[in-house]
C-alpha positions as CSV (number, residue, x, y, z in Angstrom):
1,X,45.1,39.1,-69.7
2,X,47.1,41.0,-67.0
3,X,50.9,39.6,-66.2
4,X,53.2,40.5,-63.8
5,X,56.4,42.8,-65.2
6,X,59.2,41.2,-65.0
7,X,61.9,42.5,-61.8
8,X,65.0,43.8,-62.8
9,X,68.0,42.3,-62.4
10,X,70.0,43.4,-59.8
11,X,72.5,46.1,-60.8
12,X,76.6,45.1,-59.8
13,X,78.7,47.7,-59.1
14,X,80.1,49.1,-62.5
15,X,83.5,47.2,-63.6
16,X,85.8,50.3,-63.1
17,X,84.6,50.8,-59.5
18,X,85.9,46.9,-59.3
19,X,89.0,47.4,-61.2
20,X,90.1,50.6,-59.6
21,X,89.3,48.8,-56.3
22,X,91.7,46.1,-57.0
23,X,94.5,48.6,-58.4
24,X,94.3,50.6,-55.1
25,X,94.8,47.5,-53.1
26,X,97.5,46.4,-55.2
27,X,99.3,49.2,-54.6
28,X,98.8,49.8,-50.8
29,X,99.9,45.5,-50.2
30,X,102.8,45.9,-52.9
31,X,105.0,47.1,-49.6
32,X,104.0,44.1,-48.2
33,X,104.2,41.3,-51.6
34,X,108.1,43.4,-51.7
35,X,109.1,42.3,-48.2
36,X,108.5,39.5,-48.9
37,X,110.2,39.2,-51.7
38,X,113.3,40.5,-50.8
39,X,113.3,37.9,-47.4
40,X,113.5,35.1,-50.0
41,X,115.9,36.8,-52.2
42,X,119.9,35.8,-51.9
43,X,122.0,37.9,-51.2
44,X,123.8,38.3,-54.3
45,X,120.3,39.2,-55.9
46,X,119.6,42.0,-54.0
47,X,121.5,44.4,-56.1
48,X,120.7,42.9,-59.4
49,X,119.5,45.7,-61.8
50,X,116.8,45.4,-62.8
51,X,115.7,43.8,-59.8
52,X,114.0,40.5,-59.6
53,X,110.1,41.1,-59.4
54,X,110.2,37.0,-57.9
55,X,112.4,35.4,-56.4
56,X,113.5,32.8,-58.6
57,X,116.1,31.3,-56.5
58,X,114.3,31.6,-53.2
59,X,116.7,30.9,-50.2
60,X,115.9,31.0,-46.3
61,X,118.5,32.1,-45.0
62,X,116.8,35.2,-43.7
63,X,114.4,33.4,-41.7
64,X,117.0,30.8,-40.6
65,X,118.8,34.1,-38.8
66,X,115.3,35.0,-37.6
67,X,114.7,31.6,-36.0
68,X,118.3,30.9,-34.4
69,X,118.6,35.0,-33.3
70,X,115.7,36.5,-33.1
71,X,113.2,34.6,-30.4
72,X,114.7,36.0,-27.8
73,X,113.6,39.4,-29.3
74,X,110.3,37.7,-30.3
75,X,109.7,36.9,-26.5
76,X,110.9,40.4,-25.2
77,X,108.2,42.3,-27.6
78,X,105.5,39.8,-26.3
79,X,106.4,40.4,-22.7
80,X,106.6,44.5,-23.0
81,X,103.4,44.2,-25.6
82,X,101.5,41.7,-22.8
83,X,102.5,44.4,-20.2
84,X,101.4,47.7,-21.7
85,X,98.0,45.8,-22.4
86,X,97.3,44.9,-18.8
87,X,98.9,48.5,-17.5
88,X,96.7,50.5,-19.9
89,X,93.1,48.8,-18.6
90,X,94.3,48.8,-15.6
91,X,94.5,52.6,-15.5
92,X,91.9,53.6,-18.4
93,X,89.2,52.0,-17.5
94,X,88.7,52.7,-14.0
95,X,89.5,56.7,-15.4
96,X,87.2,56.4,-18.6
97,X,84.3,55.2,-15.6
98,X,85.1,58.4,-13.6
99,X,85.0,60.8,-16.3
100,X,81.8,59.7,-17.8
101,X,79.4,58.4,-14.8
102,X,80.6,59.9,-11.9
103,X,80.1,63.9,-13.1
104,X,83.9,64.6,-12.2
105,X,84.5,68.3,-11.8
106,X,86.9,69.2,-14.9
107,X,85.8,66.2,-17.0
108,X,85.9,68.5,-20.2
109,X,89.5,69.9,-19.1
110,X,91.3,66.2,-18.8
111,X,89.3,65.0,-21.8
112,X,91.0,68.2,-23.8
113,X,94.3,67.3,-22.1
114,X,94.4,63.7,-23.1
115,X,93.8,65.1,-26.6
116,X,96.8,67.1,-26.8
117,X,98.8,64.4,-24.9
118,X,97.8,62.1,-27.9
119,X,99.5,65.2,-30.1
120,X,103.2,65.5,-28.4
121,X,105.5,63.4,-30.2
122,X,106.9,60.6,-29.6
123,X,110.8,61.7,-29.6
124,X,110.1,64.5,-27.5
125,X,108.5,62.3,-24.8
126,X,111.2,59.6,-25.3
127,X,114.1,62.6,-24.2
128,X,112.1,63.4,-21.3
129,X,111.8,59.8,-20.2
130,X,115.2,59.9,-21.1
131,X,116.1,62.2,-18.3
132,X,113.8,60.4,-15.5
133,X,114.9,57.0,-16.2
134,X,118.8,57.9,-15.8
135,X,117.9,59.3,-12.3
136,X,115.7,56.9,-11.4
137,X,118.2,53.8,-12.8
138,X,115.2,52.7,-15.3
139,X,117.0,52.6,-18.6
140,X,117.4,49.2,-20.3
141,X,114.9,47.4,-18.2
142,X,111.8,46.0,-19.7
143,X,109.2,47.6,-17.2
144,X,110.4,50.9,-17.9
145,X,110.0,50.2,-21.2
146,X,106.1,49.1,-20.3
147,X,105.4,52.3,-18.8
148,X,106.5,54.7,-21.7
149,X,104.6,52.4,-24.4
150,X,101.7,52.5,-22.2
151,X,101.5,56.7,-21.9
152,X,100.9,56.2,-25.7
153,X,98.0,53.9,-25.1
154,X,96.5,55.4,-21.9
155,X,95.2,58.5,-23.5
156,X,93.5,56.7,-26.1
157,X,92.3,53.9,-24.1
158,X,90.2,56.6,-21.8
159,X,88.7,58.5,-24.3
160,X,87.3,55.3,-26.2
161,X,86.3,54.0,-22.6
162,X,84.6,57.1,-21.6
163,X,82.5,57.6,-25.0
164,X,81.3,54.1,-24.6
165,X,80.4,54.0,-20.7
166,X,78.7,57.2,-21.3
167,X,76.0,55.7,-23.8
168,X,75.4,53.1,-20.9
169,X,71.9,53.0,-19.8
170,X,71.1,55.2,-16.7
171,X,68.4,52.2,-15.5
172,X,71.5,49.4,-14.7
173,X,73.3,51.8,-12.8
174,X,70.2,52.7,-10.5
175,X,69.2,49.2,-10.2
176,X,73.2,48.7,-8.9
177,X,72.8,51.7,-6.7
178,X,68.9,50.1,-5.1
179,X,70.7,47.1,-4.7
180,X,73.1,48.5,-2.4
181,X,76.3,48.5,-5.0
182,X,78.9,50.8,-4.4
183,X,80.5,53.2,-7.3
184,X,83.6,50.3,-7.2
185,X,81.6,47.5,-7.3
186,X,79.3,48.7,-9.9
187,X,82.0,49.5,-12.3
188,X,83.4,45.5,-11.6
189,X,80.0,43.6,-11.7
190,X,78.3,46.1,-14.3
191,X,80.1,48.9,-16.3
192,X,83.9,46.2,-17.0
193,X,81.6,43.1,-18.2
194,X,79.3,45.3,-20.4
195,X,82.7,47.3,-22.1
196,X,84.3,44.2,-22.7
197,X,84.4,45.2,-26.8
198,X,85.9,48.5,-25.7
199,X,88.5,46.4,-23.6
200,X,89.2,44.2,-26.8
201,X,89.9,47.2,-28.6
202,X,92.1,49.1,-26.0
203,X,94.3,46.0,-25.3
204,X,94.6,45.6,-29.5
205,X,95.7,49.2,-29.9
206,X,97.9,49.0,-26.8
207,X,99.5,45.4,-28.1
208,X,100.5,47.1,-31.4
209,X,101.7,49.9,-30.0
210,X,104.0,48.4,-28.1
211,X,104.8,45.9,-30.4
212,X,106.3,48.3,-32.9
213,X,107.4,51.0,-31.2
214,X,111.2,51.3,-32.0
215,X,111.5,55.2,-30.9
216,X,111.3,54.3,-27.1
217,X,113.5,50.8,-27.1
218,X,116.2,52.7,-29.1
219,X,116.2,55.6,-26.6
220,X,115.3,53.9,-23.8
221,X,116.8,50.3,-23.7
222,X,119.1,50.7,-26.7
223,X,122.3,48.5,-24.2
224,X,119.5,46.3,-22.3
225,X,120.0,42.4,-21.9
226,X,116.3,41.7,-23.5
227,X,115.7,43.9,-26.6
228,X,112.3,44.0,-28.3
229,X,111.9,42.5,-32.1
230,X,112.4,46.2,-33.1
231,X,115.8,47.1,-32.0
232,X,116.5,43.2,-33.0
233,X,115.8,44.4,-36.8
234,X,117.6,46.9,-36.9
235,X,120.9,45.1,-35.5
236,X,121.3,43.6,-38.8
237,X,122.3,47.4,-40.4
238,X,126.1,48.0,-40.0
239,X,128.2,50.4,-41.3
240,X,129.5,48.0,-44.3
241,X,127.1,45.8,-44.9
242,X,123.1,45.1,-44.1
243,X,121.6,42.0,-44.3
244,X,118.5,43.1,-46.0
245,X,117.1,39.4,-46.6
246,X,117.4,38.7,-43.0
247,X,115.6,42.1,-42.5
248,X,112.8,41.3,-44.5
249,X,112.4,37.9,-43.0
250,X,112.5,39.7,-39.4
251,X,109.7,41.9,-40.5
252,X,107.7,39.2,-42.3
253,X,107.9,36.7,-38.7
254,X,107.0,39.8,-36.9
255,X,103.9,41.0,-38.9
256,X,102.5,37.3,-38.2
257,X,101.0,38.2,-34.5
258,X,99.9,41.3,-35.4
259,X,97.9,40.3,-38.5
260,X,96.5,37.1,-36.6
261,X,95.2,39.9,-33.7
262,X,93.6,42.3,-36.2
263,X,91.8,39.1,-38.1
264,X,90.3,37.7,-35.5
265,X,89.6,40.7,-33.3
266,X,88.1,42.7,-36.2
267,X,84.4,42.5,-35.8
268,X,85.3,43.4,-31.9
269,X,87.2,46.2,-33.0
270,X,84.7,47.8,-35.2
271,X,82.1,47.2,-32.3
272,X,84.6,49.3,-30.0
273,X,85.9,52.1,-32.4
274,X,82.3,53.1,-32.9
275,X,81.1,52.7,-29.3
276,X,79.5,56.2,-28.1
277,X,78.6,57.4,-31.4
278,X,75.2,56.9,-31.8
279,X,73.2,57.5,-28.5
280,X,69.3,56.8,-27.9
């Protein structure tokens, strides 16, 4: 009599792989588990020694502040974030289209150069806005704070642009071209609609960027009537004393938007981060 063997079971991962997993997440959200932990701390707490691993006698007064101080900052952040977002498609992906359908004579040369403007760093960029916006009368205004978060974003935003409209199939842009469609309209009725994971994925980067971007607000609008969420945390350190629950309790409200974005935009994200690498 013949029988059929038996299939194996199905192998898990080995239990350390699991456990060491775990301990490495652990330890990269313990930042996170402490901020939040100090915002519901009192204040006479925060010095205890050794410190409170929980807050036992949780108190909100920290997010009290944040609520009756802080929304104004909260609304300034979303404005300059909402800004850079529209500035940077607005100028990357009409410049990602030129550099990677329409054979533009030095494409190579601006794609190095938007490489090494990704390199310069921030600080020494915010001096030389610095010195533009004084002569200009730009400091402490909101759209000049737009267009130095957006030079962070722009650079990025064409290069993932470009590697993605490149891998677009020749045969839609010929049947655009038989049908009488202009390089303009082709990029508006073809090339924009078909990037749109690449668009999610430049306005997210360009959102965050702007949203926590302290070196340019504190060089740039540090005396301005609307102050981003950034330059609102850090208003609570003085010289004597620092209100580290109400801090923590900034931070905490303002990691909300920015860890709602990354949830829901993630399997766009992913889509558009890996756009242009593998070609047919």
């Amino acid at each position: 009599m013949t029988g059929r063997r038996p299939h194996r079971a199905a192998r898990g991962k080995p239990w350390w792989k699991t456990t060491l997993g775990l301990v490495f997440t652990a330890f990269m959200l313990f930042p996170v588990y402490w901020m939040v932990n100090v915002s519901l701390t009192q204040t006479r707490d925060l010095r205890a020694d050794p410190p409170h691993w929980f807050p036992w006698n949780p108190t909100f007064e920290g997010y009290t502040a944040v609520f009756s101080q802080q929304l104004p900052a909260l609304a300034t952040s979303l404005l300059v974030g909402l800004g850079c977002v529209a500035l940077t498609i607005v100028i990357a992906a009409p410049a990602g289209y030129a550099l990677a359908l329409l054979n533009l004579r030095g494409g190579r040369t601006l794609n190095f150069l938007l490489l090494v403007a990704q390199m310069i760093p921030a600080v020494v960029m915010a001096m030389g806005f610095y010195a533009v916006y004084n002569s200009l009368g730009l400091l402490n205004t909101v759209g000049g704070l737009i267009v130095a978060d957006s030079t962070v974003a722009v650079p990025f935003g064409v290069l993932l642009y470009s590697a993605f409209m490149s891998g677009i199939p020749r045969e839609l842009l010929q049947a655009a071209r038989v049908d009488g469609a202009g390089a303009w309209r082709t990029f508006r009725s073809i090339v924009l609609p078909v990037s749109r994971n690449s668009t999610l994925t430049v306005a997210l980067f360009a959102f965050l960027w702007a949203w926590s971007d302290f070196i340019f607000a504190s060089t740039l609008n540090r005396n301005g009537e609307l102050i981003p969420i950034t330059l609102g945390i850090y208003n609570y350190i003085g010289n004597n004393t620092t209100q580290w629950n109400a801090i923590m309790a900034t931070a905490v409200v303002a990691s909300v938007p920015a860890t709602i974005l990354l949830v829901v935009a993630q399997r766009y994200v992913a889509a558009g981060v890996t756009a242009g690498a593998v070609k047919d």
